[in-house]
Rosetta silent file (secondary structure, phi, psi, omega in degrees, C-alpha in Angstrom):
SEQUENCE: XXXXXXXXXXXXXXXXXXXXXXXXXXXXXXXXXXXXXXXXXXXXXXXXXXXXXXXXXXXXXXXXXXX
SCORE:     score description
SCORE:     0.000 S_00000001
   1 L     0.000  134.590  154.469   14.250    1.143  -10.453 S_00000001
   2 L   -76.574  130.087 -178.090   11.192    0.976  -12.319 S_00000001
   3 L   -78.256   73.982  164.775    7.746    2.093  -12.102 S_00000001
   4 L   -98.159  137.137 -161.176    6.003   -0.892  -11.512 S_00000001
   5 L   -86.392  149.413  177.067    2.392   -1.622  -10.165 S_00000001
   6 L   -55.786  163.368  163.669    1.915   -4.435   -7.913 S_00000001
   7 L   -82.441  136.961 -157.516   -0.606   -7.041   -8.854 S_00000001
   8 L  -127.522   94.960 -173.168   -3.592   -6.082   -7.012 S_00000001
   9 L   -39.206  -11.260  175.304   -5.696   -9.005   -5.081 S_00000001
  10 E  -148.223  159.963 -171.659   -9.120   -8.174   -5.832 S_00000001
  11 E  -110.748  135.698 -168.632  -10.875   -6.794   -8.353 S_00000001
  12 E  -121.786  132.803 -175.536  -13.303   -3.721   -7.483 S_00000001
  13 L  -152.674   95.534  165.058  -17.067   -2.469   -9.556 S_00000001
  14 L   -34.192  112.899 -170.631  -19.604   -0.191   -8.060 S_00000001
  15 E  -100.883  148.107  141.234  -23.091   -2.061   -8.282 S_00000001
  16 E   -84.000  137.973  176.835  -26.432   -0.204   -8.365 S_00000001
  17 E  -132.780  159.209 -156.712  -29.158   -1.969   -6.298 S_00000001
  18 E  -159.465  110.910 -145.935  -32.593   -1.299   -6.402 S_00000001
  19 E  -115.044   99.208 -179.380  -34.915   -2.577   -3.980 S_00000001
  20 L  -112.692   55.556  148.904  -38.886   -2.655   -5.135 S_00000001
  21 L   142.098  -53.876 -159.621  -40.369   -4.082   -2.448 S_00000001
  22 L  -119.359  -24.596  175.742  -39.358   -7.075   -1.071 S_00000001
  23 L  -156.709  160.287  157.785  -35.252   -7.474   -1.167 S_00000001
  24 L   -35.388  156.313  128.341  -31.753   -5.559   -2.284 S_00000001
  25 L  -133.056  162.228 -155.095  -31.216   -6.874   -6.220 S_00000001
  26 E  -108.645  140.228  175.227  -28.252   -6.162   -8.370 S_00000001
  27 L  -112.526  -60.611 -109.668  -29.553   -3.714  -11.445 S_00000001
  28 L   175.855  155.733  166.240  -26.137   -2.702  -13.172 S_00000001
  29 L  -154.561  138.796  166.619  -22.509   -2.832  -12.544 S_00000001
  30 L  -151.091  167.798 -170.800  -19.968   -0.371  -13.775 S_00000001
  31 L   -50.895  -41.489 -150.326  -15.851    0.245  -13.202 S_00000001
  32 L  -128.367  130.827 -164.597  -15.836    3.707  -12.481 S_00000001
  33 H   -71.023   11.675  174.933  -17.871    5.673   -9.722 S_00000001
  34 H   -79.071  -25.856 -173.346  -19.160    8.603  -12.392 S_00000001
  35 H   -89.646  -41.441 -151.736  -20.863    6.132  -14.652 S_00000001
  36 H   -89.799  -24.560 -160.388  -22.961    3.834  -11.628 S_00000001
  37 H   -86.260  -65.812 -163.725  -23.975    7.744   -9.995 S_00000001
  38 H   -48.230  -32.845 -178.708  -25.128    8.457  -13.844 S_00000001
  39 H   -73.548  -40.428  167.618  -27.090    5.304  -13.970 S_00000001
  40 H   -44.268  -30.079  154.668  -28.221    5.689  -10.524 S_00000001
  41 H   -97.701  -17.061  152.018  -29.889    9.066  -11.803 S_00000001
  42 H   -42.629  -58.695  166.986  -31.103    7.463  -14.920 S_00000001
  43 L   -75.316   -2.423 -177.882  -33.144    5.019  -12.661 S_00000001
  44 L  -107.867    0.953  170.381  -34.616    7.656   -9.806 S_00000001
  45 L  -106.007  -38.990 -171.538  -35.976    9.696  -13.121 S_00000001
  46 L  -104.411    2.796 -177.378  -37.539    6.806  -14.944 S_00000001
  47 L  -129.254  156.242  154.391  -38.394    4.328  -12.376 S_00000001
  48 L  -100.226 -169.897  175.315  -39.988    3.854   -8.655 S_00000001
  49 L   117.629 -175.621 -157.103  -38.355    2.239   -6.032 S_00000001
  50 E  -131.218  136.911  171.180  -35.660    2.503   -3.718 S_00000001
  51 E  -130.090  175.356  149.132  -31.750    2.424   -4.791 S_00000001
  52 E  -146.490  165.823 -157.821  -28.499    2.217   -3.431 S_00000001
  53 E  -124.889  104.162  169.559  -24.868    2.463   -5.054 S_00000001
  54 E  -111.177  169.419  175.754  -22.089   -0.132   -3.204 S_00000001
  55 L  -119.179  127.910  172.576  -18.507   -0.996   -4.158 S_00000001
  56 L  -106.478  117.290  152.177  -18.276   -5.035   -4.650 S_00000001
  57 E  -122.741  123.369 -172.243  -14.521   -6.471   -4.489 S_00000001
  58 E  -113.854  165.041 -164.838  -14.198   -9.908   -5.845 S_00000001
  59 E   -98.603  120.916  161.326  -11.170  -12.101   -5.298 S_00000001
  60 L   -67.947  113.648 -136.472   -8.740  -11.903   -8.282 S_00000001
  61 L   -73.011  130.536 -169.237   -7.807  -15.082   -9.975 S_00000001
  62 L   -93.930  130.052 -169.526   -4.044  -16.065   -9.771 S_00000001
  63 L  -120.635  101.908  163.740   -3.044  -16.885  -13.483 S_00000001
  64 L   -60.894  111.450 -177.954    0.447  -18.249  -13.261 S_00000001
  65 L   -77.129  121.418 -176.697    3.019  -17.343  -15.968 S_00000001
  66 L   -74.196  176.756 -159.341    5.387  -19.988  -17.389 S_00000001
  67 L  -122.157    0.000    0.000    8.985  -18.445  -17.315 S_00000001
């Protein structure tokens, strides 16, 4: 038997949001959560405002393979 991974229905990317004033807006997106925390301290040193860090899962696209 072989070690294969499943096809995985959605696709998942930690967003920084950054909220200066009046609503949530998307600043940044990145794969992996060590890089959106680094950006996320990039912008609370050089910026004002308010942030937050979410995980966004989008629906992965079915690409059907001819045989």
């Amino acid at each position: 038997m072989r070690n294969v991974k499943p096809d995985r229905k959605y696709n998942y990317s930690w967003v920084l949001q950054g909220n200066y004033g009046s609503r949530w807006e998307d600043l940044t997106a990145e794969e992996s959560e060590s890089e959106i925390f680094d950006r996320w301290r990039d912008y609370r040193e050089n910026e004002g405002g308010s942030y937050r860090v979410v995980l966004r899962r989008e629906l992965r696209e079915r690409v059907e393979e001819e045989l």
